[in-house]
Structure formats: structure tokens, C-alpha cells
MARNUTOR-389314 format. One line per field, with one value per residue: x, y, z of N, C-alpha, C in turn; residue number from 1. Coordinates in pm, whole numbers, plus 50000, padded with zeros to 5 digits. Example, Ala and Ser with C-alpha at 12.3 -4.5 7.8 and 13.67 -1.06 7.14 Angstrom:
// residues 2
n.c1 <- c(51319;51285)
n.c2 <- c(49431;49775)
n.c3 <- c(50780;50708)
ca.c1 <- c(51230;51367)
ca.c2 <- c(49550;49894)
ca.c3 <- c(50780;50714)
c.c1 <- c(51320;51290)
c.c2 <- c(49670;50003)
c.c3 <- c(50780;50787)
resi <- c(1;2)
//
This chain:
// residues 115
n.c1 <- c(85581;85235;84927;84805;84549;84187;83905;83550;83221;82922;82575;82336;82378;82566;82855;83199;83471;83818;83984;84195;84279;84056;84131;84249;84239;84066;83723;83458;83238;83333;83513;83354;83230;83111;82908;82975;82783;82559;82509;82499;82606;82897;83037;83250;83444;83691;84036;84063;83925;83706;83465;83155;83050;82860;82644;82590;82335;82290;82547;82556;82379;82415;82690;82549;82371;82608;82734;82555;82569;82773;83027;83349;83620;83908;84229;84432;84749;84897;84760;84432;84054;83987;83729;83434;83127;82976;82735;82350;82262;82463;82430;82202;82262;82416;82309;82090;82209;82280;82052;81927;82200;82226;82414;82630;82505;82669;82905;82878;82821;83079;83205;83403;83360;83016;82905)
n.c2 <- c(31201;31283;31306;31631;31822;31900;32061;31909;31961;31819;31963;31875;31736;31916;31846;31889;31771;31649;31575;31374;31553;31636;31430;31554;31372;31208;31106;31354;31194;30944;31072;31174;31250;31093;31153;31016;31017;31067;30964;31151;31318;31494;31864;32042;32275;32400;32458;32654;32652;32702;32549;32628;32594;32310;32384;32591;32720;32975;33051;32786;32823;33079;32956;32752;32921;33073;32829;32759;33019;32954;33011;32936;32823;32891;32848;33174;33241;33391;33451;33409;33248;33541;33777;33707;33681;33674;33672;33651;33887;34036;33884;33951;34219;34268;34100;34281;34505;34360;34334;34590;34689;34560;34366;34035;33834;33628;33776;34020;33917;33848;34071;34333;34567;34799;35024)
n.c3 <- c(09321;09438;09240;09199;09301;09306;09351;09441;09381;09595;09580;09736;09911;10015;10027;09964;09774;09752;09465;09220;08917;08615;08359;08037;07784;07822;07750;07825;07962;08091;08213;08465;08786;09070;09348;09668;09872;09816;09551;09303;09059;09097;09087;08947;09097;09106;09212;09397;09571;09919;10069;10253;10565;10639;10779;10713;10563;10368;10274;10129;09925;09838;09711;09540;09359;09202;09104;08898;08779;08617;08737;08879;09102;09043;09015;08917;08760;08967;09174;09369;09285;09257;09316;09495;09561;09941;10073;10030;09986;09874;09668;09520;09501;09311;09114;09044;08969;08673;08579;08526;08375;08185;08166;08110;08399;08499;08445;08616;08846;08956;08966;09217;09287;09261;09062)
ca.c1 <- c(85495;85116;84897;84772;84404;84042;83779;83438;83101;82757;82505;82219;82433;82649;82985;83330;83599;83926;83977;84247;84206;83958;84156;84136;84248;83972;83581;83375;83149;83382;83542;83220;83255;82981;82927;82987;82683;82398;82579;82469;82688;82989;83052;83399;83457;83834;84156;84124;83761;83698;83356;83141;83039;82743;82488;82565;82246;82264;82643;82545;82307;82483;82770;82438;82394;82723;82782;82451;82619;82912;83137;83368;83689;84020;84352;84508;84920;84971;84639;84279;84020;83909;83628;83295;82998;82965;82608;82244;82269;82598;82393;82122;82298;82465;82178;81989;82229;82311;81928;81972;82285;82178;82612;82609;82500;82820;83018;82844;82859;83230;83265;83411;83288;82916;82954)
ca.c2 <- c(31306;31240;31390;31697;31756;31983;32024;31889;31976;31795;32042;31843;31677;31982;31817;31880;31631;31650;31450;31453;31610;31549;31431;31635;31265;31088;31186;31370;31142;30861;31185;31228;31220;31110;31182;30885;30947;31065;30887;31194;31381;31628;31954;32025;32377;32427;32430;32768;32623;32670;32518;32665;32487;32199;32386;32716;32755;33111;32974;32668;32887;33171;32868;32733;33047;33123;32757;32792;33111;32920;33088;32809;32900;32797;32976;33219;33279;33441;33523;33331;33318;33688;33833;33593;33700;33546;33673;33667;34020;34094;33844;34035;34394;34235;34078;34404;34600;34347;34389;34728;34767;34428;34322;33966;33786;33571;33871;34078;33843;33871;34206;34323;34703;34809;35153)
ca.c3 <- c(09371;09429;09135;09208;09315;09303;09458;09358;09512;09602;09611;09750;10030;10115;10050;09932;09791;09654;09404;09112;08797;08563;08185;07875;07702;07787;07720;07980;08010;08136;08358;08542;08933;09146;09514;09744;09965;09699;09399;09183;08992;09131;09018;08928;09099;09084;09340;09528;09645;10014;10126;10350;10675;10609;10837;10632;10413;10290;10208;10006;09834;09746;09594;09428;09216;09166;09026;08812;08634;08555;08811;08927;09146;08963;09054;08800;08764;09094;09275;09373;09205;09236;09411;09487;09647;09990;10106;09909;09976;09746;09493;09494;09481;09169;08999;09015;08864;08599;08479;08501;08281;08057;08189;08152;08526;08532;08494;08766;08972;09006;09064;09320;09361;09199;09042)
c.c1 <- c(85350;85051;84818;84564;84338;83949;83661;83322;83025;82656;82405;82318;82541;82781;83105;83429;83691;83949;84116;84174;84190;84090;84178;84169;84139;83813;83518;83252;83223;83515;83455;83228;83121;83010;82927;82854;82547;82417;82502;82585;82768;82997;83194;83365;83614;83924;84121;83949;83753;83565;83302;83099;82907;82624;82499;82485;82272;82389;82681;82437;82316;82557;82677;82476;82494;82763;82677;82503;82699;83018;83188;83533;83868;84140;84392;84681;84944;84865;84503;84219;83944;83778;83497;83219;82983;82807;82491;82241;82349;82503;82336;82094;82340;82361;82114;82042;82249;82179;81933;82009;82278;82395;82510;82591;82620;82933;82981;82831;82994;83284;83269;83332;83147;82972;82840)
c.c2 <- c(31269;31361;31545;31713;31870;31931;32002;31927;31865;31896;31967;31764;31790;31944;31836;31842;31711;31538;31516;31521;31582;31580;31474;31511;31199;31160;31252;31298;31001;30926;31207;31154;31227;31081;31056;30868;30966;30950;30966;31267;31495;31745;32000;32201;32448;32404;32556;32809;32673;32684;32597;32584;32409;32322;32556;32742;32827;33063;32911;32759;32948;33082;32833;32827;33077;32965;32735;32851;33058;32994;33016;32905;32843;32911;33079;33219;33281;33461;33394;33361;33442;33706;33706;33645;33617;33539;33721;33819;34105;34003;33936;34191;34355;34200;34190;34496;34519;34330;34478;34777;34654;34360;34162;33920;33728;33708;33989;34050;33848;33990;34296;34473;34707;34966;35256)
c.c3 <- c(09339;09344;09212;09180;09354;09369;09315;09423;09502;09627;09703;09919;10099;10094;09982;09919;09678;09606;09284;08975;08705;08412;08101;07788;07694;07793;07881;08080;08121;08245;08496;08684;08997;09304;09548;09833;09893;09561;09239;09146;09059;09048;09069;08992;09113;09256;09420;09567;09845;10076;10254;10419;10621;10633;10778;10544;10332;10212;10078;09877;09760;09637;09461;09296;09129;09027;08893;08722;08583;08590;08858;09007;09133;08993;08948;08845;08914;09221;09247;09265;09210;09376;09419;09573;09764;10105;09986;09922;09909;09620;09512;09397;09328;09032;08929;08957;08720;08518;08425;08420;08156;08088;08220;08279;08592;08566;08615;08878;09077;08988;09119;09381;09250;09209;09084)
resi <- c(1;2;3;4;5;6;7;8;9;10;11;12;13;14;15;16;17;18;19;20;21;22;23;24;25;26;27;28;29;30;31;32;33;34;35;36;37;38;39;40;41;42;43;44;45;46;47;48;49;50;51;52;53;54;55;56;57;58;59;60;61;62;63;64;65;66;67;68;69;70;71;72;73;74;75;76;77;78;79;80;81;82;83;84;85;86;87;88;89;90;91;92;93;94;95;96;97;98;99;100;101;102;103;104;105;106;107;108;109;110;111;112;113;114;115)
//
């Protein structure tokens, strides 16, 4: 059976590879995946990834942020991963309350109703 495999991003090129998965035996530094057409560094964002289209700015942007907070999208037990913001207009609504209520950013980010 072929190993099992994640997604990685490029931010700066837009792109999305599966690749297998990264080690915990060997260091992260000699883990470290780099894009094929920038040759900078991937970002590991998990299996239940699904890219938005290239010419999707607002898209890649929103992902941006999201991968900034350290929101990455990794399966749990039985279900995705959860809720994700998929316009600057849900960041936004989120950001502004998580000033608001001082709720970490990461965690307002992901979720799903604002009270």
C-alpha cells in the first residue's frame, strides 16, 4: 500500500502538493519541503486541505491569514477539520470580535457562529 499523503502549500506561487508525511524520527529541518517552482519553503497544512482555484485572490488570502494564526486543516476521528472562514468578510467579523472579547485570534477564527 502506497504511504499515505498531505497537502502542502506555496503561498507566493498559489500551489498545492501532496506529498507524504512529514517524520517525527527524523529532525525538521531535514523534513522541510520546498516548492518545485519557487524552491521556497512549503507549508505543511494537513489532509482535509482543499485549495482554492490559482486566480482566487480573496481565497489565497483569506488561507494566508488563516495559516499565519496557526490554523492548519488536519482531519479529526470522524469529521473535517471544522469550520474555516472562506471570505475576508467572515475574517474580519471574527477578528473584530476577538479584539473585542481579548478570545485568542486562532480560536475565533474557527468559529463557526459569532454570538
Amino acid at each position: 500500500m502506497p504511504p499515505a499523503k498531505t497537502s502542502f502549500v506555496c503561498l507566493p506561487c498559489r500551489a498545492s502538493f501532496k506529498q507524504p508525511y512529514p517524520t517525527p524520527a527524523r529532525s525538521a529541518k531535514s523534513d522541510e519541503r520546498v516548492c518545485p517552482r519557487c524552491a521556497r519553503t512549503l507549508i505543511h497544512v494537513g489532509s482535509a486541505f482543499a485549495p482554492p482555484p490559482r486566480r482566487d485572490t480573496e481565497g489565497w488570502r483569506v488561507l494566508s491569514l488563516l495559516l499565519h494564526a496557526g490554523i492548519r486543516f488536519h482531519k479529526s476521528c470522524c469529521a473535517g477539520p471544522g469550520y474555516r472562514p472562506r471570505t475576508l468578510r467572515e475574517v474580519r467579523e471574527r477578528m473584530t470580535y476577538a479584539r473585542r472579547t481579548r478570545e485568542p485570534i486562532a480560536r475565533a477564527l474557527v468559529r463557526p457562529e459569532l454570538p
